[in-house]
N, C-alpha and C positions, 0 to 999 in steps of 0.2 A: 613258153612264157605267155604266148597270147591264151593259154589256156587258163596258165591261173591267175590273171587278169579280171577275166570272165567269171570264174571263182570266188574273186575280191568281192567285185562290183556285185557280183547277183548278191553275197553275203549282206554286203551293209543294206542296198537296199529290202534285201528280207526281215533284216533288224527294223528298217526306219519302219517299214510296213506292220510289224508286228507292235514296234513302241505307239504306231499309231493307233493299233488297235484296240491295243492297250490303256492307254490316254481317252480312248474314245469309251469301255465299256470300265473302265476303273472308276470305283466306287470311294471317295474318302472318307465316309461312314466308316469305313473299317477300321481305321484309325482312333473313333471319338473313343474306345474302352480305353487306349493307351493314355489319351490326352485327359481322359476323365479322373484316370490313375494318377497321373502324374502331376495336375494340377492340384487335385487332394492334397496327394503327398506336399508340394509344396506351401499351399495356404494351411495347411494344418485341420481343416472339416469339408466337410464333404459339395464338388464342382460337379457339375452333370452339363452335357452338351447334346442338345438333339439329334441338330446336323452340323457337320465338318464340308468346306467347299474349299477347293484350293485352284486358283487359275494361274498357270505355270506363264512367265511371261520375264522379261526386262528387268521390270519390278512387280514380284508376288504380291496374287492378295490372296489374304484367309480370309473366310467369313465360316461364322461359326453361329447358328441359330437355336433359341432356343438355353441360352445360359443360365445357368442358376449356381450361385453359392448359398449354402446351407449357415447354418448356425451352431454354435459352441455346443458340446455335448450337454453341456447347464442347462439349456434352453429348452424348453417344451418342443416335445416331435411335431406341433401343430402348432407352430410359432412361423408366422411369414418368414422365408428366408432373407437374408441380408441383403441378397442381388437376383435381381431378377432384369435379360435384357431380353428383348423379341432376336433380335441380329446386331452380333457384332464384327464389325469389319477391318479388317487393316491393310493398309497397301504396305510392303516393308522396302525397303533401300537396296536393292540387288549386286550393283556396284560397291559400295558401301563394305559389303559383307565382303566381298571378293578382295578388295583393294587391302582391307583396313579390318578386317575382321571386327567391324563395328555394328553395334542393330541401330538401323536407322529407319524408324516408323512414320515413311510420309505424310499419311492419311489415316485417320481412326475416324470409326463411323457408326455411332450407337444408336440404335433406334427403340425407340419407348424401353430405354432403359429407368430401373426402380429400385434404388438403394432402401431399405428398412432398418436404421442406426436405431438401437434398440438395446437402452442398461436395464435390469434388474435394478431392486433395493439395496442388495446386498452390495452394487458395487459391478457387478460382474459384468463385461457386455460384448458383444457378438463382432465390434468391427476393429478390432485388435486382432492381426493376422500374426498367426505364427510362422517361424522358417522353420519349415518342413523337413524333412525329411525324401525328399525326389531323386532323382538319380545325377543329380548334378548338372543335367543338359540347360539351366536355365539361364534369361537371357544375360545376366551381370555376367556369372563364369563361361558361358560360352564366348563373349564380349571380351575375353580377358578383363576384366572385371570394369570396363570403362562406360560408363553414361550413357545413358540409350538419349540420343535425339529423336525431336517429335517435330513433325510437321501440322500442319492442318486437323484441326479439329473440327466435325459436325455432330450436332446431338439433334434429334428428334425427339420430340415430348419426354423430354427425363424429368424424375421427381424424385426429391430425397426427403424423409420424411423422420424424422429425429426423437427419441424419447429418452429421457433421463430424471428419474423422479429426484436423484437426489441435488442437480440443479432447476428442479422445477423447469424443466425444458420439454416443450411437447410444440415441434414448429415444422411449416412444410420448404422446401424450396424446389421451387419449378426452372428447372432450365432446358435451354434451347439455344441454338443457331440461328442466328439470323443474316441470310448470304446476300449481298452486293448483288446489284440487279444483273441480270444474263448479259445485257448489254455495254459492261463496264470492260473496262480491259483487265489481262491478269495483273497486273500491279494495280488498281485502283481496286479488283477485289479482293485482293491481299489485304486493302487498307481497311477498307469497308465491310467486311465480315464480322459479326463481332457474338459471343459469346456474351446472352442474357440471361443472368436468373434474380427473380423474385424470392423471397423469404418472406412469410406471416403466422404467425404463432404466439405463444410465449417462451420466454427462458429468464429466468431467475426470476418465477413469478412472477415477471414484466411482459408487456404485450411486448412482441417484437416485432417491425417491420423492415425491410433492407431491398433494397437492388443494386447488381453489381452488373457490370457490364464492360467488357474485354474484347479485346482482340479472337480471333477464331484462331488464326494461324501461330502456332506455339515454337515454330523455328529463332536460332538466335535471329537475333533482328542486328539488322546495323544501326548506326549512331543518326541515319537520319531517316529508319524508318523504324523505330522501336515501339515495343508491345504496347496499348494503352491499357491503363488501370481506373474501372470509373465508382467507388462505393459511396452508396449511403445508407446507414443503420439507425433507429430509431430502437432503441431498449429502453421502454416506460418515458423516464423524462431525459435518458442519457442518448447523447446525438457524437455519430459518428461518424465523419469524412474522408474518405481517402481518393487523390485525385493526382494522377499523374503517368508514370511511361517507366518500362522496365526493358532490360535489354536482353535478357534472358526471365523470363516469368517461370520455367521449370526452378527455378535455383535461388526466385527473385534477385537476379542479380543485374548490376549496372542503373539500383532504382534512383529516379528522378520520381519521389514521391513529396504531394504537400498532405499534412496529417492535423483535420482539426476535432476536435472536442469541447464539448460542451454540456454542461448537463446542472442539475442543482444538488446533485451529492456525490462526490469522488467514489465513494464509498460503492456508489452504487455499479461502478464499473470494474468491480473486481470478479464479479465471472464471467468479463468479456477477457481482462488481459491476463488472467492465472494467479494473481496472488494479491493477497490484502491491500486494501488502501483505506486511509483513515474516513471519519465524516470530516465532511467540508461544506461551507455557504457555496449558493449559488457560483459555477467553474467555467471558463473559456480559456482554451490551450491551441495553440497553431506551432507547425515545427516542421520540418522535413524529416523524413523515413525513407532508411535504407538500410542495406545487410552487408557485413561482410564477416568473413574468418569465422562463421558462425555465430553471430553478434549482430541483434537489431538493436538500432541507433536511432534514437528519437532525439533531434539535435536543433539548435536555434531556434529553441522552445521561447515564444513570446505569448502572454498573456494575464490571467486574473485569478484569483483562487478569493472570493467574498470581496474588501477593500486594498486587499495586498497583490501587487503584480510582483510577473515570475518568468523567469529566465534562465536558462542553461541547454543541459542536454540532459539524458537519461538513457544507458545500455544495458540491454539484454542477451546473455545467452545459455544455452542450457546448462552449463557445469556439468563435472563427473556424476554427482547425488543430486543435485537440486539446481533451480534456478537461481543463474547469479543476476543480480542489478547492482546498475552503479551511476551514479546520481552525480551532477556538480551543477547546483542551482545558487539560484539568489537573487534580493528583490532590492530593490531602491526603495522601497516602500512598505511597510510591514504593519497589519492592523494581529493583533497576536490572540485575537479571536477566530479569524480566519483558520487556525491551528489549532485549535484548543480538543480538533478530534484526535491529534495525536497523545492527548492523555487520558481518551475515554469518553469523551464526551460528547456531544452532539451541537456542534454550535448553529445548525440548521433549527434548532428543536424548539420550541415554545418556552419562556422563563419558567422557572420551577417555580413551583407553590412554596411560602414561606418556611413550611415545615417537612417540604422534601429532603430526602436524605443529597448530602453536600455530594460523598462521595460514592463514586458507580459500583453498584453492586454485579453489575453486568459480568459473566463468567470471563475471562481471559482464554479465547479460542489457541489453544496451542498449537493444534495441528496446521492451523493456517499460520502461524508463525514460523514452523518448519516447514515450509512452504518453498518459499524461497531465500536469498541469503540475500543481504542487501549491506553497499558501503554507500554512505551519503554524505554530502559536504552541502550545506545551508551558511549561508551568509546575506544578515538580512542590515540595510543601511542605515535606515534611519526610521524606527517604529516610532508609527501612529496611531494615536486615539485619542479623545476628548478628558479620559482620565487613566492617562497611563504615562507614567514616570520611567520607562525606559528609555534609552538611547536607541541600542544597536543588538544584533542579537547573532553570536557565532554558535553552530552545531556541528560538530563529528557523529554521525549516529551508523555504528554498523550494526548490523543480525545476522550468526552463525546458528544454524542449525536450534530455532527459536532464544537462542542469546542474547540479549539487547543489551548496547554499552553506548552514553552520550558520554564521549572524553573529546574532549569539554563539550558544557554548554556555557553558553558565556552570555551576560545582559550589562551590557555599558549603561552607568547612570551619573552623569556629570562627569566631574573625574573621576568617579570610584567603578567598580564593577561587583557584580554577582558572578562568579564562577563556581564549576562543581563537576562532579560525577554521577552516574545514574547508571547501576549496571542492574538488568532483571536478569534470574538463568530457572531454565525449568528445572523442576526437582517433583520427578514424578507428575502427577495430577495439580503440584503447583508450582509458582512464580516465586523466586525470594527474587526480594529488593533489595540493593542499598544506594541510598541517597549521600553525598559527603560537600556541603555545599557553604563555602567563606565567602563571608560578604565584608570588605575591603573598602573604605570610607566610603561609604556611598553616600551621597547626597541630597542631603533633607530638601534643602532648595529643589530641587530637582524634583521631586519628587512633592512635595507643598504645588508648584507649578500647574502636575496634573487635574489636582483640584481645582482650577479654575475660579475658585472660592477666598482659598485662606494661603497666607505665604508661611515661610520660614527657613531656618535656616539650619547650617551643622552639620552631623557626619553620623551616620550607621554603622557599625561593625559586627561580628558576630562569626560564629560557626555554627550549621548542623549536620550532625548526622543520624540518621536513624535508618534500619534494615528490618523487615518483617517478611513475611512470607504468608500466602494466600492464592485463593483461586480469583480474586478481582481485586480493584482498587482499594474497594472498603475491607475485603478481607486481609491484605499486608497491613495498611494501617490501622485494622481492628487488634491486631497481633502486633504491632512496633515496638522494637526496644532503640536505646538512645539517645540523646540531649539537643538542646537546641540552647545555645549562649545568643544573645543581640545586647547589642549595647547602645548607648546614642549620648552625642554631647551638642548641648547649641538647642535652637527651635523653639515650640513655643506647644502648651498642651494641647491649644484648640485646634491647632492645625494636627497637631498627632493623632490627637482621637477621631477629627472627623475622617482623615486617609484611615483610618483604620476601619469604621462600622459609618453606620449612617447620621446623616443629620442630627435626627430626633433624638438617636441614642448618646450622643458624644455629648447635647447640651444635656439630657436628663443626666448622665455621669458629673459632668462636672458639680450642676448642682445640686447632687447626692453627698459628691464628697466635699463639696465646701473652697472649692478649688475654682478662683475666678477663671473666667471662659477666658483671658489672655494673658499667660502669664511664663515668663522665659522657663526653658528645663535646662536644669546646671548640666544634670547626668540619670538617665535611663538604663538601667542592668536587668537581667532575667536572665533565670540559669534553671531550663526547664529539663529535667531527665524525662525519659517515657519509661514506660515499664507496659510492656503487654495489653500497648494501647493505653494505657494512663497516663497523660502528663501531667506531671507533679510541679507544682508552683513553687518551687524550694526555695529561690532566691528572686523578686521582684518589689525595686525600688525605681521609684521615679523623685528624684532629686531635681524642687522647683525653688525659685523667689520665695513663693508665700506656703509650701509645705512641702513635706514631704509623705508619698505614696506608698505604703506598703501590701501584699497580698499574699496571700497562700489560698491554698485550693486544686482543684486539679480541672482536668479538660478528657472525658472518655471521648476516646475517634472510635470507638465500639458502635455506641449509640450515638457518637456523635451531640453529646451534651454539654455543660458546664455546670462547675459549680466554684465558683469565686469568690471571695471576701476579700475588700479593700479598707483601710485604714487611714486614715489623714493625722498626723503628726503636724500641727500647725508651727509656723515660726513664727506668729502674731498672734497676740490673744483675741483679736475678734473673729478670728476666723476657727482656731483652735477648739473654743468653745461652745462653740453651734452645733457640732456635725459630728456624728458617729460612723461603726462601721457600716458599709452596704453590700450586697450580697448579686452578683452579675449568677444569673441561671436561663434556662430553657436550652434552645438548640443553638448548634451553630451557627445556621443561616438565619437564625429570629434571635441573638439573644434578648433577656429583660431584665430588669434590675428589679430586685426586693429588698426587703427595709427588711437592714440587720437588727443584731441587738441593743442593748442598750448601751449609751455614750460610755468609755470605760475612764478611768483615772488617766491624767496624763500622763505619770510616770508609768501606768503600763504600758501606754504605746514608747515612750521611748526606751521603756524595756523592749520590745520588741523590740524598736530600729535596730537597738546594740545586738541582741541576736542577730538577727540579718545580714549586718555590717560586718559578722565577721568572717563570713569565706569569702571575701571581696577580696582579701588579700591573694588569695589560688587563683582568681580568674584574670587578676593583673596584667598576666600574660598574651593571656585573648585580647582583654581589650586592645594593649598597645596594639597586636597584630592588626585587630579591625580599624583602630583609631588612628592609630601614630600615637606616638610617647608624649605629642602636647597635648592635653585633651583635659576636661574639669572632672572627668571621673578620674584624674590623679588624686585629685583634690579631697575627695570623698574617698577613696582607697586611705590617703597618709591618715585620714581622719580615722577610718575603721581599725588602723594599725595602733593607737595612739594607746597606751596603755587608759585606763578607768583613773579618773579622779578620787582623790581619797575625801 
């Protein structure tokens, strides 16, 4: 027995002696063809490694000098590679692995590492990894598929350098480590560590500037020593804040974040957050930011958007196809200019010249409409402005897969309301519309009010609907088909015409048509069909005290023209006898009045009225809707009904 004792022991120590000499003349160079193989395989283009170092220990560390990942086959063979680091290091969790079959990476150690984020025109770009094709040894399924934890972070002179022509992005950022003086303790270096990088360039065509600044050590944190989060970004005039503590930064999870913005066009922050946003006046937004269930939450949103402030929350998350958002805002205070980007327009932008076109010929970008999907709820309390006759203002607006649908849009005016629909859906390279929109006694008072000017009184009713299809605004309504009914009982003309056009033109109107500047309206009808963008003046009477108003003619939203002729039917002979027809033409935004033809017979015009009066009977039914069944346009309806005097 004491023989093969002797045996044992000489064996093992022949092994320890051999593993040592082993250990001492082993080369882990040998290794870098396998690691070069298999890292390929898994990034999907081509990894190269100089040298391979491994120091056997507690807790292992690789170090691997000398890295490079290459670029997509697309790419020119003399295109910088994607990565290029001098040495990169990592200490891994030895226990860890043994206990718990988990990769646990204490320490990562990159020294003058050099990212090159580089798109093509086409779209195409180099820092999109694929999953490979490797042997399956990687770290997720070796991990049984569970989250690799990270410890400690150092970088040394790293620089990431970004090109993307088709966001006009060409920016650098410089990051580094910056470590806690040698003579701190380990928990005050823990705190004091902190990950800095600068950014300066441009993207989206805007200078960009930024620094961020972080914790070093990337371990969860606990509740009373969590990660800090410190940014600031400058994109042209758009300002971005983010300042607060996360409890896991891998996952961003557990944030305690505050999130401010600022900028002078919303619009202009849509290739920082992924998907459209309208033009808007001068903007300041503050709110807290944080993630869960894959869902970032922009929440206790308080702030300003031009003279209307804004409040709610706003989420994000990726969806199956697309990005979903979801919205539940609303303001105490609504100027409805501050908005006016969500119909195309630009309410930052200089007043248009008298004979610019009214409505935006600007393309309707589709693809950014398929963008993301968005459901939103807007409830605004009490809209302001110096000439504006709204109340209140309700919005449902969702977007499917570029679908737009407002059900409802809703504008309180006195007691009465404007309500309606508004669905857009792409069809090919265009937009159809349709607009379906009942105006339900709305209130002249209320709306006289906003003029600041001239009072009056009474009730508005009506329906429209029109649908067209186009690649912009003016192109649907170049193409509209449709009708637009309004009716009105009560008020007074001067207050009508000047809410309607301006000063100069309301008094030149009246005394064109012979129609004193104050005088009561019994009843107000129009019953305008569209056709292919032509609206037809088929049925338009204003029933007053001292005459009555008739018109035909039409209105191209083509060219955005008029061509009108009004008639005065006197119910007083001084007035009757003075004044003929006049003729409203040029643009929309500028009309002017021309001298019609010559004064005609009296009994022509009141051949006309009795034309005119007589589909009054079919529209009956609108008006009650719009009106109520008490109203002075009964009065002029039983009149249109009355059979002809013999």
């Amino acid at each position: 027995m004491r023989g093969v004792y002797k045996f044992v022991i000489s064996g093992v120590l022949a092994l320890v002696v051999v593993i040592g000499v082993l250990l001492f003349v082993w080369n882990w160079d040998w290794f870098v063809p396998f690691a070069n193989r298999e890292a390929s395989a898994a990034l999907s283009r081509p990894v190269t490694i100089r040298h391979l170092h491994l120091s056997l220990a507690r807790n292992p560390i690789i170090e691997a000098d000398g890295v490079v990942v290459g670029n997509p086959p697309q790419f020119p063979a003399d295109a910088t590679p994607l990565i290029r680091i001098d040495r990169l290091g990592v200490t891994l969790d030895g226990m860890a692995w043994l206990l718990h079959r988990t990769v646990g990476l204490l320490e990562i150690n990159l020294i003058r590492p050099v990212i090159e984020a580089r798109a093509l025109p086409d779209g195409a770009n180099n820092w999109t990894l694929g999953s490979g094709s490797g042997s399956g040894s990687g770290t997720q399924q070796a991990a049984g598929g569970a989250r690799p934890t990270f410890g400690a972070l150092h970088i040394e002179d790293g620089r990431v350098h970004a090109i993307d022509p088709r966001l006009k992005a060409d920016f650098v950022i410089d990051i580094a480590t910056r470590d806690a003086p040698a003579s701190a303790s380990p928990a005050q270096r823990q705190k004091e560590s902190e990950i800095v990088a600068t950014a300066r360039g441009t993207y989206a065509g805007q200078p960009v500037r930024g620094q961020f600044t972080g914790g070093a050590l990337l371990a969860i944190r606990s509740k009373s020593n969590p990660y800090p989060v410190d940014l600031h970004l400058e994109n042209g005039p758009s300002h971005v804040e983010i300042k607060g503590t996360l409890l896991d930064p891998t996952s961003f999870g557990g944030a305690n974040i505050r999130l401010d913005l600022a900028g002078t066009n919303m619009a202009l922050l849509t290739p920082l957050v992924g998907f459209a946003l309208p033009q808007t006046k001068p903007f300041a937004l503050s709110g807290d930011l944080d993630y869960a269930a894959q869902r970032i939450r922009f929440t206790e949103i308080r702030g300003r958007i031009g003279n209307s402030d804004l409040a709610g929350e706003i989420s994000s998350d990726p969806g199956p196809t697309r990005q979903q958002v979801t919205a539940n805002l609303d303001s105490n205070r609504v100027d409805l200019e501050d908005f006016a980007g969500l119909l195309g327009t630009n309410p930052a932008g200089p007043p248009a010249p008298p004979n610019a076109p009214l409505f935006s010929s600007k393309p309707i970008d589709l693809p950014a409409l398929r963008f993301a999907d968005f459901d939103v709820k807007y409830r605004g309390k009490r809209i302001e402005g110096r000439f504006q006759p709204l109340d209140d203002v309700a919005a449902d607006l969702t977007m499917k897969d570029g679908a737009i649908s407002l059900h409802p849009l809703s504008f309180g005016v006195g007691q009465g309301h404007i309500e309606g629909t508004i669905a857009l859906t792409p069809r090919g390279k265009l937009m159809v519309a349709r607009a379906d929109v009942d105006f339900r006694q709305v209130d002249f008072a209320r709306m006289m009010a906003a003029t600041h000017t001239f009072s009056g009184f009474g009730l508005i009713g009506g329906r429209a609907e029109i649908e067209g299809a186009g690649d912009s605004v003016a192109g649907i309504l170049g193409g509209a088909d449709g009708e637009v009914k309004l009716f009105m009982t009560g008020g007074d003309i001067s207050a009508l015409l000047v809410n309607l056009s301006s000063l100069d033109f309301a008094t030149s109107l009246l005394s064109a048509l012979g129609v004193p500047q104050k005088t009561p309206i019994r009843c107000m009808v129009t019953d305008l069909p569209i056709s292919r963008g032509d609206v037809d003046l088929r049925t338009v009477l204003l029933d007053t005290d001292a005459a009555n108003v008739t018109g035909h003619g039409s209105v191209n939203l083509r060219t955005e023209t008029l061509n009108i002729s009004l008639n005065t039917e006197a119910k007083h002979f001084s007035i009757g006898s003075l004044h003929g027809p006049i003729e409203i033409g040029g643009h929309l935004r500028s009309p002017a009045i021309r001298p019609g033809a010559e004064t005609v017979a009296r009994a022509g015009l009141a051949a006309g009225l009795g034309a005119l009066l007589t589909p009054l009977g079919a529209l009956l039914p609108t008006i009650q809707l719009g009106l109520g069944k008490n109203n002075d346009c009964n009065a002029l309806v039983r009149t249109a009904e009355q059979p002809p005097q013999r």
